[in-house]
C-alpha atoms as one frame of an Amber mdcrd trajectory, in Angstrom:
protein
 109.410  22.251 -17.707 106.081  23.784 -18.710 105.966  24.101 -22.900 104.513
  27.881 -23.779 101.249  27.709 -25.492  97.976  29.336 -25.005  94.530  27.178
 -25.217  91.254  28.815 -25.684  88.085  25.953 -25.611  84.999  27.431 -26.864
  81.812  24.798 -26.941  80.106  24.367 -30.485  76.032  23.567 -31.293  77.197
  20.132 -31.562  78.606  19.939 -28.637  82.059  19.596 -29.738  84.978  21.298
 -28.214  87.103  23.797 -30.591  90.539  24.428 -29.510  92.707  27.491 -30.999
  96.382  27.642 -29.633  99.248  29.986 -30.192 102.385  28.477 -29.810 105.326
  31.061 -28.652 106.148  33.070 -26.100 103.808  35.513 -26.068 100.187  35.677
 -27.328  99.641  39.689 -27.832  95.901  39.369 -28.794  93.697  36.448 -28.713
  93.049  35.213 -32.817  89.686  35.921 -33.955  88.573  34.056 -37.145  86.390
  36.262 -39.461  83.644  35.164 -41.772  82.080  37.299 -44.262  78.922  35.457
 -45.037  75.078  35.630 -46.895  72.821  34.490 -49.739  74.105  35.373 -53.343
  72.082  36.848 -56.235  68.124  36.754 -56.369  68.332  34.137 -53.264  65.680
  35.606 -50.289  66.571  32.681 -48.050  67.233  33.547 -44.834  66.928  30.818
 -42.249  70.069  28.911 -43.119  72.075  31.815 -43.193  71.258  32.595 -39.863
  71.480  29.561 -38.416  75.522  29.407 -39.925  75.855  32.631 -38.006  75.163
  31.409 -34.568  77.037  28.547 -35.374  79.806  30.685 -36.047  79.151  32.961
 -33.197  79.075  29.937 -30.832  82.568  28.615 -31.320  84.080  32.649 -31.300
  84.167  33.009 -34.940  83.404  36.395 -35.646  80.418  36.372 -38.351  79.633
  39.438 -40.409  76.190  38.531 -42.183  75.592  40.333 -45.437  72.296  38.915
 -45.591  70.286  37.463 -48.492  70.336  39.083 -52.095  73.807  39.962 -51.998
  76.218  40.583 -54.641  79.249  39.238 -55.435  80.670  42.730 -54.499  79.092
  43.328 -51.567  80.750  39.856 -50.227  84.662  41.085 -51.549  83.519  44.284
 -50.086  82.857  43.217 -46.748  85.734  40.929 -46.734  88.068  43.451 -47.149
  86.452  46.199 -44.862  86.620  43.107 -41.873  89.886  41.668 -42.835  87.921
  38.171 -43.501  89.656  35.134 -43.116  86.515  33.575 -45.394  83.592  33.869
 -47.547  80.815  32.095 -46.842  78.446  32.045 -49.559  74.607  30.187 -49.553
  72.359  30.070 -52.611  69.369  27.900 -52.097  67.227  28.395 -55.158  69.537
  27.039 -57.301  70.935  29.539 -59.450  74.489  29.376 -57.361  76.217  28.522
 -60.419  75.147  31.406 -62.263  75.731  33.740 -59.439  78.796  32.147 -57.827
  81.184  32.265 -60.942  83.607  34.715 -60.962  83.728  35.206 -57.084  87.344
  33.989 -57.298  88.738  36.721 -59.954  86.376  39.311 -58.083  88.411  38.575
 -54.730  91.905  38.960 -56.718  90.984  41.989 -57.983  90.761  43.833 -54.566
  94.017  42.034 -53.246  92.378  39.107 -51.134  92.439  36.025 -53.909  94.025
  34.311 -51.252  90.923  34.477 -49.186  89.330  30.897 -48.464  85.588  30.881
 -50.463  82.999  28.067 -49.358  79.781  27.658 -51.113  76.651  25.436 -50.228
  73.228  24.961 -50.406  71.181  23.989 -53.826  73.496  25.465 -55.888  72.199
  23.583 -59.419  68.666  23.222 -60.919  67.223  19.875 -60.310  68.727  16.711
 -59.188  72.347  16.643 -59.943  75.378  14.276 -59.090  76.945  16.250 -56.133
  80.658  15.127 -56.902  79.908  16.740 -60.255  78.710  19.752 -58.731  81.536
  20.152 -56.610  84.232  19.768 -58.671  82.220  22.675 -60.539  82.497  24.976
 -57.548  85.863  23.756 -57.118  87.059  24.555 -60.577  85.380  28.065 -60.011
  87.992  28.561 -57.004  86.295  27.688 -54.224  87.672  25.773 -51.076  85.013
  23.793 -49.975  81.295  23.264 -51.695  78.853  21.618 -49.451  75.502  19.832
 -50.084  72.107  20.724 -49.129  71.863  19.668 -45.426  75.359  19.757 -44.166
  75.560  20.820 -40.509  77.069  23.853 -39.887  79.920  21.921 -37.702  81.022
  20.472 -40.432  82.196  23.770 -42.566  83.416  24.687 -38.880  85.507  21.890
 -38.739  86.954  22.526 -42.186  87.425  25.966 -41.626  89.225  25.303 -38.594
  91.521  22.872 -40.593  92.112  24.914 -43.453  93.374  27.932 -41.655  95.568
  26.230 -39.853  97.289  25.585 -43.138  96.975  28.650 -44.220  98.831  30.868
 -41.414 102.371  31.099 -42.708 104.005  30.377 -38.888 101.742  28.547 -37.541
 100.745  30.538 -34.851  97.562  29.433 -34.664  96.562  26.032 -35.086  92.667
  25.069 -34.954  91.650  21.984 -34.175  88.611  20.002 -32.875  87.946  17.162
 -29.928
């Protein structure tokens, strides 16, 4: 007898295969994570942020890219307009602390402070201890804090993970091979 689930492969940058299944009888639509994504505060670069977007786009994540110089507003803003699984936000000239803190209550305020918030890039001024930095981030509320340099599989990978723990019947389950 044939078990009832629904695979969907999609190939990554990496090369990687990403597997989303729905277990039940019936799949009415096909799950589409969304990402709400861009470069906080004074932060004009671009490159990184784009790169995460095809990265996202590649494995069928929907990305919606707020672009550089964004507020912490305009990131709860578009997250709630998209119905955003996650925030992605990148700060690269190192003034992420400053600019990041306070994301957390921001998102509770409009109703989504159960959304998952990742953070990377050079998010301190000069050479810091990155476990110290993260636990920083992490004690701000985000998720996940990443180094400068991480490949963009890598926050796939997590996202995948953590949203699978997050759906309450575990309809979908994301996983990668």
């Amino acid at each position: 007898m044939l078990r009832s689930f629904v695979v969907q492969y999609i190939t990554s940058l990496a090369g990687t295969i990403v597997k989303i299944q729905n277990r039940g009888e019936k799949m009415s639509e096909e799950y589409v994570p969304t990402v709400v994504l861009g470069v906080i505060g004074a932060d004009v670069h671009a490159i990184g942020n784009q790169i995460l977007e095809h990265a996202l786009e590649e494995v069928n994540i929907k990305a919606v890219n707020i672009g550089v110089m964004s507020s912490q507003q305009e990131f709860v803003e578009a997250a709630v307009e998209t119905g955003a699984d996650a925030i992605w936000v990148s700060s690269l000239y190192g003034h992420g602390e400053m600019d990041c803190r306070g994301l957390r209550d921001k998102c509770i305020e409009a109703g989504i402070g159960d959304i998952l918030l990742y953070v990377g890039g050079n998010l301190v001024i000069g050479k810091k201890d990155w476990e110290e930095t993260k636990e920083k981030f992490i004690k701000m509320g985000y998720d996940r804090a990443y180094p400068p340099g991480t490949r963009p599989q890598e926050a796939i990978d997590d996202l995948c993970q953590d949203l699978s723990l997050k759906k309450d019947k575990n309809d979908v389950i994301c996983t990668t091979d």
